[in-house]
mmCIF file of the N, C-alpha and C atoms, coordinates in Angstrom:
data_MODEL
# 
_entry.id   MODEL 
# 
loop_
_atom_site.group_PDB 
_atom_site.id 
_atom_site.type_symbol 
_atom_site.label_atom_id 
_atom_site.label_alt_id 
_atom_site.label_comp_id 
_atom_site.label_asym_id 
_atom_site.label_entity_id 
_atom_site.label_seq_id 
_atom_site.pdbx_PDB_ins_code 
_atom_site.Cartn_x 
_atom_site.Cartn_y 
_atom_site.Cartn_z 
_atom_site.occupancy 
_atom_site.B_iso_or_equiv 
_atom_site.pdbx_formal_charge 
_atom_site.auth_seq_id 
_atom_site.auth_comp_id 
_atom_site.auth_asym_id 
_atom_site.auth_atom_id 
_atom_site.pdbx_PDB_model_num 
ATOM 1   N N  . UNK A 1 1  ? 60.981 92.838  15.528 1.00 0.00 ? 1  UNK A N  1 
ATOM 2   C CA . UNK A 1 1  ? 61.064 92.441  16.911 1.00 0.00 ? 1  UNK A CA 1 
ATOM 3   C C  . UNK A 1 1  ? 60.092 93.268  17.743 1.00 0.00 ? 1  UNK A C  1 
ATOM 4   N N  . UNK A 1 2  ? 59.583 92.569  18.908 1.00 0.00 ? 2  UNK A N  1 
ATOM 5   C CA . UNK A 1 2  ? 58.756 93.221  19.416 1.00 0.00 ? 2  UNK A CA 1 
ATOM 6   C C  . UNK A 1 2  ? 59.232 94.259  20.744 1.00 0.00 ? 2  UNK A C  1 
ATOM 7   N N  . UNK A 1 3  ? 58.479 95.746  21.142 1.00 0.00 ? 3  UNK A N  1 
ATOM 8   C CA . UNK A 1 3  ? 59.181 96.847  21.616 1.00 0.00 ? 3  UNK A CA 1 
ATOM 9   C C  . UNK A 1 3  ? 59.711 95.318  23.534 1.00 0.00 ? 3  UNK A C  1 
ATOM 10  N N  . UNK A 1 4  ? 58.383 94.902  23.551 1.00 0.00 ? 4  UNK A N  1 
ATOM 11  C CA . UNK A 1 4  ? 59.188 94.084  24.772 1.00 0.00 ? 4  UNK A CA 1 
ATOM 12  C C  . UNK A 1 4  ? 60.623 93.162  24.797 1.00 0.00 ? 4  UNK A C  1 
ATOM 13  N N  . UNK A 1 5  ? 60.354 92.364  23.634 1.00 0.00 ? 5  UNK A N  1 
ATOM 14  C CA . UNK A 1 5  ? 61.881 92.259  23.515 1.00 0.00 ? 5  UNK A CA 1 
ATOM 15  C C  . UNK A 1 5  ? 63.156 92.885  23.859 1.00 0.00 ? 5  UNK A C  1 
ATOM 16  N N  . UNK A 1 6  ? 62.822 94.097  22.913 1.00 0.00 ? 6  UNK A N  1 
ATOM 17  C CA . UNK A 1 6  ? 63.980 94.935  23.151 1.00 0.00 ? 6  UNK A CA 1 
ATOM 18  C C  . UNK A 1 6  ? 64.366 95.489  24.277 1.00 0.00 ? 6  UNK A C  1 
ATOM 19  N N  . UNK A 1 7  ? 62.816 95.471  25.259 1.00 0.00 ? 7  UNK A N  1 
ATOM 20  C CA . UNK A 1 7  ? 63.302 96.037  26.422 1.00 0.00 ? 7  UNK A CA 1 
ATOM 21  C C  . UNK A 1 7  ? 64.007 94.969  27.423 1.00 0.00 ? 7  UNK A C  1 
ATOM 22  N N  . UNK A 1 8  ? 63.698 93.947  26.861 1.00 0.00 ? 8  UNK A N  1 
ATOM 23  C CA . UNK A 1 8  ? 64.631 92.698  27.601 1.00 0.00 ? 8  UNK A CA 1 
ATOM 24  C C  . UNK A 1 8  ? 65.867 92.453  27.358 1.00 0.00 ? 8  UNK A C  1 
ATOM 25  N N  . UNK A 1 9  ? 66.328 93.171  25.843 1.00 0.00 ? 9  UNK A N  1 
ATOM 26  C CA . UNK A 1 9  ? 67.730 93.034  25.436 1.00 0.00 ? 9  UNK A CA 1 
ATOM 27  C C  . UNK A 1 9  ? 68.188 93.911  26.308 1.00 0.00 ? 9  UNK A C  1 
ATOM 28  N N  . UNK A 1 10 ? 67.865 95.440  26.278 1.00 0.00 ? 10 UNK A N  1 
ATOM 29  C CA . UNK A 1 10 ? 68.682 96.205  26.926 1.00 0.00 ? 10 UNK A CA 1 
ATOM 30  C C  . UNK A 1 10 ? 68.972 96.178  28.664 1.00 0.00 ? 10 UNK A C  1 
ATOM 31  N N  . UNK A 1 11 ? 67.711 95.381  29.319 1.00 0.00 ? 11 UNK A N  1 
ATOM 32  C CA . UNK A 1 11 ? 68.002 94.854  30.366 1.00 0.00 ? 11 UNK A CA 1 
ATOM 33  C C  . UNK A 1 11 ? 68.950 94.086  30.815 1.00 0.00 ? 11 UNK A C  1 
ATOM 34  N N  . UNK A 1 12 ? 68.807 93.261  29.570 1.00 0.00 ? 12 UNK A N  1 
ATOM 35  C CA . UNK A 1 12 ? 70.346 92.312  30.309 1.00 0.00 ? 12 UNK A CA 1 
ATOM 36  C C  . UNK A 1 12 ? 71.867 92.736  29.470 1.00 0.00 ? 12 UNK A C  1 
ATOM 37  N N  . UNK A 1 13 ? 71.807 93.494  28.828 1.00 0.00 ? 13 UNK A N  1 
ATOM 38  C CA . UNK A 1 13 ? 72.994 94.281  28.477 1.00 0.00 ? 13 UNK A CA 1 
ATOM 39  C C  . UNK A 1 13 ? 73.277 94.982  30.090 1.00 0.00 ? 13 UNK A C  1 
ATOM 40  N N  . UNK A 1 14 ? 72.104 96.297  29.941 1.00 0.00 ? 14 UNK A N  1 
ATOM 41  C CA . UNK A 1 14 ? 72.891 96.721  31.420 1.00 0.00 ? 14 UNK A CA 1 
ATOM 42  C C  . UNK A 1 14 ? 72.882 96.174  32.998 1.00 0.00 ? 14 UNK A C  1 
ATOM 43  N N  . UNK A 1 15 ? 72.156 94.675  33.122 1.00 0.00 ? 15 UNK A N  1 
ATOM 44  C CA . UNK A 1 15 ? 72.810 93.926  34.223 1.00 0.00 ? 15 UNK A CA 1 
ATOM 45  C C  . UNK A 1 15 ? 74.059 93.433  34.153 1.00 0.00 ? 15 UNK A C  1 
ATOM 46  N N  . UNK A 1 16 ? 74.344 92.967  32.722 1.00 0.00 ? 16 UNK A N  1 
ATOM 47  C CA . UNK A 1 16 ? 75.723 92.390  32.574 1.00 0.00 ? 16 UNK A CA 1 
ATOM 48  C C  . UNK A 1 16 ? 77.011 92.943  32.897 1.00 0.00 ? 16 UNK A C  1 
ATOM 49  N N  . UNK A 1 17 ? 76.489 95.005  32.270 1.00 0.00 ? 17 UNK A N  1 
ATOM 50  C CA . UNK A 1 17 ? 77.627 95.629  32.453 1.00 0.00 ? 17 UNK A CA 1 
ATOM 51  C C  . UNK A 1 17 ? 77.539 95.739  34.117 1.00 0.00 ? 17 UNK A C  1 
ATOM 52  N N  . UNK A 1 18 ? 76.320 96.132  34.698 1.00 0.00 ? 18 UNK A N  1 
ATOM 53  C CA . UNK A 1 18 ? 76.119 96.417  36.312 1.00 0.00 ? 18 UNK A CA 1 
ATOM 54  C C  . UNK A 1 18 ? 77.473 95.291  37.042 1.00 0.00 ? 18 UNK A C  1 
ATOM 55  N N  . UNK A 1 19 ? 76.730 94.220  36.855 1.00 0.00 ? 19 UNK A N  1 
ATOM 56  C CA . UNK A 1 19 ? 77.890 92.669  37.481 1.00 0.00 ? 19 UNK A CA 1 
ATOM 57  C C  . UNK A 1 19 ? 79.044 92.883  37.171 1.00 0.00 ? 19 UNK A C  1 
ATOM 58  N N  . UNK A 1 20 ? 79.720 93.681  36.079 1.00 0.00 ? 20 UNK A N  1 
ATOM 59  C CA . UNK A 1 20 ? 80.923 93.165  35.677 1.00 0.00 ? 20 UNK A CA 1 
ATOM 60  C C  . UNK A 1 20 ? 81.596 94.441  36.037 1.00 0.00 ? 20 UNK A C  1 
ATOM 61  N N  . UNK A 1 21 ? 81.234 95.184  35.882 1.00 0.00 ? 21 UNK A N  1 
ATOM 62  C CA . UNK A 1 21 ? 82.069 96.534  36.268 1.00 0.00 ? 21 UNK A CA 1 
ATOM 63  C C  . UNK A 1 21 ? 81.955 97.460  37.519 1.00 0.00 ? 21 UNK A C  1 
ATOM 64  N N  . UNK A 1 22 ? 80.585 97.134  38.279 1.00 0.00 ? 22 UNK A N  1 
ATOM 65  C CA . UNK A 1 22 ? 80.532 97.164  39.799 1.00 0.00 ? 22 UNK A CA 1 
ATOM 66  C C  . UNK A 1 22 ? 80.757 98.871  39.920 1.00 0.00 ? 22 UNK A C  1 
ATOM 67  N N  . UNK A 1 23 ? 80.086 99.566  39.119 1.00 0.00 ? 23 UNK A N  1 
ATOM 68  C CA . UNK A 1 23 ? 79.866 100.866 39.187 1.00 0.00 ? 23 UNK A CA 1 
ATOM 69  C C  . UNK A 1 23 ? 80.226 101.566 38.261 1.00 0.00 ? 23 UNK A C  1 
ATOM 70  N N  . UNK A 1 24 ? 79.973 103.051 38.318 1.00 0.00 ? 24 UNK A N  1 
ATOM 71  C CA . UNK A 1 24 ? 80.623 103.988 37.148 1.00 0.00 ? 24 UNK A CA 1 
ATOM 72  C C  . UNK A 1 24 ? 81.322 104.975 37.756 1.00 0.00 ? 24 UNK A C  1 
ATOM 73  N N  . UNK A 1 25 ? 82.572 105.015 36.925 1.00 0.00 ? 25 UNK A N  1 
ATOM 74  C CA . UNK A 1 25 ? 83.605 105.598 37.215 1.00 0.00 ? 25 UNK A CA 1 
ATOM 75  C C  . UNK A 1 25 ? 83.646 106.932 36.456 1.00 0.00 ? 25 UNK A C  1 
ATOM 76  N N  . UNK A 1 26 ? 84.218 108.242 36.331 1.00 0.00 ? 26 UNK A N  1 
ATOM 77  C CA . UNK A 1 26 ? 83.897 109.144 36.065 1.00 0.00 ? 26 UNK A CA 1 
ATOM 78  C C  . UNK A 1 26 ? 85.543 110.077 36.375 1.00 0.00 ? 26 UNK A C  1 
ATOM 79  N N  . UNK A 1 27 ? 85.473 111.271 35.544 1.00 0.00 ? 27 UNK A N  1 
ATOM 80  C CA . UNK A 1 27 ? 86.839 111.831 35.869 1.00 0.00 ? 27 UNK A CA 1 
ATOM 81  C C  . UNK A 1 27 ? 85.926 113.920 35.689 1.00 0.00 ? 27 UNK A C  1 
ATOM 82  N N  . UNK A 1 28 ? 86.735 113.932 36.988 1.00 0.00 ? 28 UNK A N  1 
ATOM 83  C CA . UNK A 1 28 ? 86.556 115.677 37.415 1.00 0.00 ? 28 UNK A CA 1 
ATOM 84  C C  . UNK A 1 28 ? 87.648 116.732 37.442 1.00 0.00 ? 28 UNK A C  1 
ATOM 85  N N  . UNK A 1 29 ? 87.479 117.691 36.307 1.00 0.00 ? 29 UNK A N  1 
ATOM 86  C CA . UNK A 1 29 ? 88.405 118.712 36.513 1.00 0.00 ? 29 UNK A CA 1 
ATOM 87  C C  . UNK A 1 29 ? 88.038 120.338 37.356 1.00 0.00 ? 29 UNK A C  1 
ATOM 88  N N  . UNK A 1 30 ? 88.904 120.613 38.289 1.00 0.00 ? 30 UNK A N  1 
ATOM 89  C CA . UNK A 1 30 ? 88.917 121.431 39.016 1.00 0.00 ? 30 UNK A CA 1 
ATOM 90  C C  . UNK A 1 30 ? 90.124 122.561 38.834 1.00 0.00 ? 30 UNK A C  1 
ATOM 91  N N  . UNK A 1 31 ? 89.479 124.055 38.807 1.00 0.00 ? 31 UNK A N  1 
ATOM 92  C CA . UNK A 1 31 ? 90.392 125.034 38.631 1.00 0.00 ? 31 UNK A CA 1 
ATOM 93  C C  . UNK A 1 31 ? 91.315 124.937 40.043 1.00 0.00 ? 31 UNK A C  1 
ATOM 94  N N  . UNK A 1 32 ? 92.523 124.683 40.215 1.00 0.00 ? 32 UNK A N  1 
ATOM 95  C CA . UNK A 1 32 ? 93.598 125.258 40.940 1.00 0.00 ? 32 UNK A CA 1 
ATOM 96  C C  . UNK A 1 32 ? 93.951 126.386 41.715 1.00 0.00 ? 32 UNK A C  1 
ATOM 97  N N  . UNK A 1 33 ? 94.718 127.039 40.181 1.00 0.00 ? 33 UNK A N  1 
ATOM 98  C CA . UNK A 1 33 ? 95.259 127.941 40.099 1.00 0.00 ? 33 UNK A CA 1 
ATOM 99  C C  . UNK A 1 33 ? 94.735 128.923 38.847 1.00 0.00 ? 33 UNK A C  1 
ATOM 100 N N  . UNK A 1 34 ? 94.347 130.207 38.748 1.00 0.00 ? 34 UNK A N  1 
ATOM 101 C CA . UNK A 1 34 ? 94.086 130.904 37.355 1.00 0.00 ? 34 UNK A CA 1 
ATOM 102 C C  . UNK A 1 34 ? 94.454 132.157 37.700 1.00 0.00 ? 34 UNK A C  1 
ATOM 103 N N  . UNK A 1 35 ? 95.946 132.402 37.292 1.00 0.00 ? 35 UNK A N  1 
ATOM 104 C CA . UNK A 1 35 ? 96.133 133.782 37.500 1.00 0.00 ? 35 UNK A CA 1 
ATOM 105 C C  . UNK A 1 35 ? 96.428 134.502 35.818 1.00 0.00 ? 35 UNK A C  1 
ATOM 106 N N  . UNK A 1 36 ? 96.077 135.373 35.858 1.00 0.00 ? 36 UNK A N  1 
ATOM 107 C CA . UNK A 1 36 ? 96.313 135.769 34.454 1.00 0.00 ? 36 UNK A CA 1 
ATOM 108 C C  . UNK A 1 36 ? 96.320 134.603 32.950 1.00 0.00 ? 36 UNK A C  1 
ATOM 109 N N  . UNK A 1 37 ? 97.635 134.695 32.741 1.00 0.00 ? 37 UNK A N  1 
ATOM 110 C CA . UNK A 1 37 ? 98.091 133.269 31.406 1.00 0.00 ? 37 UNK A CA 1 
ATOM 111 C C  . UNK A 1 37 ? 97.996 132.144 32.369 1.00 0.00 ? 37 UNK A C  1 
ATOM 112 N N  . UNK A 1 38 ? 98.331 131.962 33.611 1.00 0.00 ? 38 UNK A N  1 
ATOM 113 C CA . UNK A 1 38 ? 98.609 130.581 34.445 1.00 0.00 ? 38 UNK A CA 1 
ATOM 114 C C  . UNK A 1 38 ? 97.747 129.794 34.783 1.00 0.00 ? 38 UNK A C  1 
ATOM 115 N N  . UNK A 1 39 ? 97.460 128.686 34.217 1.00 0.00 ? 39 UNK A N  1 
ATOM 116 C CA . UNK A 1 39 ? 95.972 128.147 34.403 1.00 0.00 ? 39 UNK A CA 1 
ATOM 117 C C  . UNK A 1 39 ? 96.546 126.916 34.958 1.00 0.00 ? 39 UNK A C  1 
ATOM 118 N N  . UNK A 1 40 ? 96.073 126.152 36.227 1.00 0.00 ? 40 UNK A N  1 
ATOM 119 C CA . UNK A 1 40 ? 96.098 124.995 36.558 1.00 0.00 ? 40 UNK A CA 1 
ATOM 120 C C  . UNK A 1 40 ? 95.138 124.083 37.309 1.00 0.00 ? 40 UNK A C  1 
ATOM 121 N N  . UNK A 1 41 ? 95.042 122.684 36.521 1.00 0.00 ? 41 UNK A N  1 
ATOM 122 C CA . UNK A 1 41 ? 93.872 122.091 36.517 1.00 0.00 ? 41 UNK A CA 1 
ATOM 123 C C  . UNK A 1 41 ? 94.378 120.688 37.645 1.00 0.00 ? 41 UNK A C  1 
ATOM 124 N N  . UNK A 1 42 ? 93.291 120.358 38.795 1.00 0.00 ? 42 UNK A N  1 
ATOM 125 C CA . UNK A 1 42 ? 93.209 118.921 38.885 1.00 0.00 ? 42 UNK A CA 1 
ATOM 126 C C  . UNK A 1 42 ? 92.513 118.177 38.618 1.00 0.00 ? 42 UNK A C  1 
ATOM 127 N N  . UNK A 1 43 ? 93.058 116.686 38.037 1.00 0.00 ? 43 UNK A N  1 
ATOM 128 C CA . UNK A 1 43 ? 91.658 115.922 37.320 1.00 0.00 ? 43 UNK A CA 1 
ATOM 129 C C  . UNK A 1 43 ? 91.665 114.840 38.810 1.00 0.00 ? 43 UNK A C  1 
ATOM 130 N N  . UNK A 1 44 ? 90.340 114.350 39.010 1.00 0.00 ? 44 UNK A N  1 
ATOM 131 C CA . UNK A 1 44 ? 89.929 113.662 40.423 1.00 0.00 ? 44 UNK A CA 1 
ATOM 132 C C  . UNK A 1 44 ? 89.036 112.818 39.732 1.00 0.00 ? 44 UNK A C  1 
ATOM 133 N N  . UNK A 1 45 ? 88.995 111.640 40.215 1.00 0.00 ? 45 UNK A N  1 
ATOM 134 C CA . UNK A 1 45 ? 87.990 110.720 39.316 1.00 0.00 ? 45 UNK A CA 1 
ATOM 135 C C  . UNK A 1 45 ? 87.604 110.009 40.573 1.00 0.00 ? 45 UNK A C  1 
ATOM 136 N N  . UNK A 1 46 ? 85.958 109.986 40.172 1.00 0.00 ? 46 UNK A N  1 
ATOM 137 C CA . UNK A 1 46 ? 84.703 109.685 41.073 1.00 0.00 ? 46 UNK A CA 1 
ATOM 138 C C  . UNK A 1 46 ? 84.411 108.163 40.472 1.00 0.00 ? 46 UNK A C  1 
ATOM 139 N N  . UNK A 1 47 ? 83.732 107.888 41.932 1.00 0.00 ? 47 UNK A N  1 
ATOM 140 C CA . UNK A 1 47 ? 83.078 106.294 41.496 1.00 0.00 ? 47 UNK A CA 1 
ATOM 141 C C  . UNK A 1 47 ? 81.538 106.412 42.197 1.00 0.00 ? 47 UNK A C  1 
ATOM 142 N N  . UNK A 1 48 ? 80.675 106.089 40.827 1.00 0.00 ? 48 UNK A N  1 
ATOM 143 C CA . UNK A 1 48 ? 79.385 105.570 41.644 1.00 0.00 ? 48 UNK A CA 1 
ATOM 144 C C  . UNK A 1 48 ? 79.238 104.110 41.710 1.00 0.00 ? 48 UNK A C  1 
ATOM 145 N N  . UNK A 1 49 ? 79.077 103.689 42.986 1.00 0.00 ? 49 UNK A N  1 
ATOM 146 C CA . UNK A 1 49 ? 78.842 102.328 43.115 1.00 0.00 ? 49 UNK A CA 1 
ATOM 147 C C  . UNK A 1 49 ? 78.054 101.949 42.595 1.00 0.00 ? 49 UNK A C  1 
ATOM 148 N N  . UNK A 1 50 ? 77.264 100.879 42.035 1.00 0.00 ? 50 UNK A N  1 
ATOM 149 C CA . UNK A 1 50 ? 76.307 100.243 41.816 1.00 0.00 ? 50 UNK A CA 1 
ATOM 150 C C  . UNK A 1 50 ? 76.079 98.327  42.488 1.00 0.00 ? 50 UNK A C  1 
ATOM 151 N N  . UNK A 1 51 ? 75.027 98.721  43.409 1.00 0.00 ? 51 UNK A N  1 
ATOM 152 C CA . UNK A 1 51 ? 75.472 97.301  43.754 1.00 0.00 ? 51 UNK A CA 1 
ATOM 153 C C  . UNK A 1 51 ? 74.995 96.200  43.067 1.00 0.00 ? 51 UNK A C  1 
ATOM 154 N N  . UNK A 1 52 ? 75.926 94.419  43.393 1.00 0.00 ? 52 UNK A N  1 
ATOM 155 C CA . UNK A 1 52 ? 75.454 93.896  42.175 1.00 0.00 ? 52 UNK A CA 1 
ATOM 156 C C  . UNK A 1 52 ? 73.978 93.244  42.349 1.00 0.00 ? 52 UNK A C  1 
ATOM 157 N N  . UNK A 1 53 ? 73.370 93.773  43.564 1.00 0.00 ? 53 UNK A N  1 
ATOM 158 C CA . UNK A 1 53 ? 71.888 93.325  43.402 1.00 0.00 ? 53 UNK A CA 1 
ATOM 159 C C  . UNK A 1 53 ? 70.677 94.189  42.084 1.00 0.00 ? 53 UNK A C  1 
ATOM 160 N N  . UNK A 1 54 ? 71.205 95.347  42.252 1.00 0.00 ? 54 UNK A N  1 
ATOM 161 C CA . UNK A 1 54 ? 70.685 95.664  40.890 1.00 0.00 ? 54 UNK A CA 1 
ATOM 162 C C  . UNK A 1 54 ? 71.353 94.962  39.804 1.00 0.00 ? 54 UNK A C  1 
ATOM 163 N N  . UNK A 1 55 ? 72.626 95.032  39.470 1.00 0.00 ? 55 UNK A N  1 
ATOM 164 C CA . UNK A 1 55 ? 72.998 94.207  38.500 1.00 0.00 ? 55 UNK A CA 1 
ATOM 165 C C  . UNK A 1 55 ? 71.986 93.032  38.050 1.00 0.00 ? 55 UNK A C  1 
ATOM 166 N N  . UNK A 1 56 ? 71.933 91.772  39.153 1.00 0.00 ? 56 UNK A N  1 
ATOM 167 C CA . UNK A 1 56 ? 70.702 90.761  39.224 1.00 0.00 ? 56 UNK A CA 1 
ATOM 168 C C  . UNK A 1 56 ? 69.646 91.392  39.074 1.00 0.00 ? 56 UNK A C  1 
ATOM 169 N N  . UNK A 1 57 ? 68.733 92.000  39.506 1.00 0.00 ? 57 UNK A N  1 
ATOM 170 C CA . UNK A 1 57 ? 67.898 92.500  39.050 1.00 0.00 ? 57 UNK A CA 1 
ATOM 171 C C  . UNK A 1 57 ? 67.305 92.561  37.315 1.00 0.00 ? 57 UNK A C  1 
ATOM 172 N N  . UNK A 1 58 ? 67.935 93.632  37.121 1.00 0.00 ? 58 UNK A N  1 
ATOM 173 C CA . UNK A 1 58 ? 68.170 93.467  36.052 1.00 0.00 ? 58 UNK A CA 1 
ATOM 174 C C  . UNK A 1 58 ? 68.501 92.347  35.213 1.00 0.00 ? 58 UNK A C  1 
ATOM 175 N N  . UNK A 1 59 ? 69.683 91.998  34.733 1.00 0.00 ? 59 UNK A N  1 
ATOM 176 C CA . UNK A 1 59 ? 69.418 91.081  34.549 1.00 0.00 ? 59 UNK A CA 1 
ATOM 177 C C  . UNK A 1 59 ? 68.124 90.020  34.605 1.00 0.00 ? 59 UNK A C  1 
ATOM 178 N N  . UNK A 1 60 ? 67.828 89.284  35.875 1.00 0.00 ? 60 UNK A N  1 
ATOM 179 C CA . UNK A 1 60 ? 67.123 88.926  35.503 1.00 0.00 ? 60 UNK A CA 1 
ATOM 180 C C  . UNK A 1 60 ? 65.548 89.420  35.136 1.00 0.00 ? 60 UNK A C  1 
ATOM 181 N N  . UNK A 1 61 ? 65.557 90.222  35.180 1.00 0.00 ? 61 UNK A N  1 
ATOM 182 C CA . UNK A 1 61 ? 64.498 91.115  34.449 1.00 0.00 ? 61 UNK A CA 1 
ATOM 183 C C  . UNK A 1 61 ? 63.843 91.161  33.184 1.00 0.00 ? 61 UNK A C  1 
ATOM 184 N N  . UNK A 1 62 ? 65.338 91.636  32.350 1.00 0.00 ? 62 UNK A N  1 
ATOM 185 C CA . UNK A 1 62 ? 65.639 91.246  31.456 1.00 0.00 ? 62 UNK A CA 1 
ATOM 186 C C  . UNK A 1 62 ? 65.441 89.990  30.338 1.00 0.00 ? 62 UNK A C  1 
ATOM 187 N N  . UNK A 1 63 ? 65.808 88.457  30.752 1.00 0.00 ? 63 UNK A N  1 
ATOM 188 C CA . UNK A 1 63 ? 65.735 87.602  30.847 1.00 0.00 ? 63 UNK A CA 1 
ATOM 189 C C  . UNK A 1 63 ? 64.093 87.604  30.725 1.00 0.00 ? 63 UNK A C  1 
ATOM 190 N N  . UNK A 1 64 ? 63.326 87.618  32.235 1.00 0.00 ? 64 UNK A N  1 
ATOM 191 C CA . UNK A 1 64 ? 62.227 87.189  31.926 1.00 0.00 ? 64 UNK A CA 1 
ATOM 192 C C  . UNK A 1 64 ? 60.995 88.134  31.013 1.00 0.00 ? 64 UNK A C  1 
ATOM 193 N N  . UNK A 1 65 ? 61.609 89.233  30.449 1.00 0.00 ? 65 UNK A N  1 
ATOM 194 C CA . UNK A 1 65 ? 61.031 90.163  29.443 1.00 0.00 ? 65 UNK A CA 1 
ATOM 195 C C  . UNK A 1 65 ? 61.605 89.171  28.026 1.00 0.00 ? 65 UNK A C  1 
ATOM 196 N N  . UNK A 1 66 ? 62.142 88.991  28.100 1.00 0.00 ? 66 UNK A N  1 
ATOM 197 C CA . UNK A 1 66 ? 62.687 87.917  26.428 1.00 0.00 ? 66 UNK A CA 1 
ATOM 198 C C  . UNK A 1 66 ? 61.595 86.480  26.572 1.00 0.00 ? 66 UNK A C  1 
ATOM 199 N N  . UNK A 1 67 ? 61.350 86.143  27.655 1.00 0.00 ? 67 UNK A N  1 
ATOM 200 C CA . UNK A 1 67 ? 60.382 84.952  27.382 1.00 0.00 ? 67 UNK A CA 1 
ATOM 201 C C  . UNK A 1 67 ? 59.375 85.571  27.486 1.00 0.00 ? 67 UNK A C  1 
ATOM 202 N N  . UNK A 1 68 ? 58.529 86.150  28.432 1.00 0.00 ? 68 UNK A N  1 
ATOM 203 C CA . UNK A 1 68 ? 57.253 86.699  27.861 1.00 0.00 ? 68 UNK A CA 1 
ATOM 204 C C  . UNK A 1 68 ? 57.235 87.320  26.500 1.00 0.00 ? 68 UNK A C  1 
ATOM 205 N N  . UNK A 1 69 ? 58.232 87.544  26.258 1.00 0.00 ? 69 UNK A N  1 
ATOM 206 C CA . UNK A 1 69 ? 58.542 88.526  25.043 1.00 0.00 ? 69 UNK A CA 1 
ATOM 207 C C  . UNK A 1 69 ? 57.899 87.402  23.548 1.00 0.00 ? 69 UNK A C  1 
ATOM 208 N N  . UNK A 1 70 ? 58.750 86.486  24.047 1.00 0.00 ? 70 UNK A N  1 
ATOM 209 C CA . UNK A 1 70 ? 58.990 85.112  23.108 1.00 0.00 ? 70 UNK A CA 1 
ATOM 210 C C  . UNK A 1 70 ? 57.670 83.941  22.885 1.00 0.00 ? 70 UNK A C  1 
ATOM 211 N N  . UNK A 1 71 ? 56.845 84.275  23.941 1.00 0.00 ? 71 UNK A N  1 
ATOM 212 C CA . UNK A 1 71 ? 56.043 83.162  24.069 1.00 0.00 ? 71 UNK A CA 1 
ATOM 213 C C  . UNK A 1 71 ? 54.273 83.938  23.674 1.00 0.00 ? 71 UNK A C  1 
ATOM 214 N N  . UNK A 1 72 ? 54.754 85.519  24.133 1.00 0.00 ? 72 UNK A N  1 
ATOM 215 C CA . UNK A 1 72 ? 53.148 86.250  23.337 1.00 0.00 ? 72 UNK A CA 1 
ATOM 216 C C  . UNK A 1 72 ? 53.261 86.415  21.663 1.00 0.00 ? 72 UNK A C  1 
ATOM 217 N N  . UNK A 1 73 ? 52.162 85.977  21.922 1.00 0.00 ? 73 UNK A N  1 
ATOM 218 C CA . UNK A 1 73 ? 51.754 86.374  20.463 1.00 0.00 ? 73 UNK A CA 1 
ATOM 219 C C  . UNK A 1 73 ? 50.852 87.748  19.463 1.00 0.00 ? 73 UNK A C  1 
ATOM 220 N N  . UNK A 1 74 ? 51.715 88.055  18.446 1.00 0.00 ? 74 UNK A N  1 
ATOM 221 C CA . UNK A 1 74 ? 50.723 89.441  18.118 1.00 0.00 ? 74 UNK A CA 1 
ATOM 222 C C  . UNK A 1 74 ? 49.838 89.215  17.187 1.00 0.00 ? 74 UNK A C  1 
# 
């Protein structure tokens, strides 16, 4: 397969995930409390948005890297 191809596969892999999951979510632990033996943790979980115009983007990006991809010849 050719390296453009592939860069068209992975394009529309990560528009697909971009559209469908509408950001990345993430989890944060923070010291509390640490006194001696006493250790206490909070976990806080972050979101990066991603909007779904990149999603499209991509995607179609993607997409049109698989037909140029498809239609040059080596």
């Amino acid at each position: 397969m050719k390296p453009l191809s592939w860069m068209g596969i992975v394009l529309v892999i990560v528009g697909v995930l971009a559209l469908a999951y509408g950001g990345i979510t993430y989890t944060r632990q923070e010291k509390v409390l640490d006194i001696g033996p006493i250790h206490a943790t909070k976990e806080t979980q972050e979101r990066i948005p991603v909007p779904p115009i990149l999603g499209g983007i991509a995607l179609a990006g993607g997409i049109a890297l698989l037909v140029i991809g498809a239609r040059k010849k080596s």
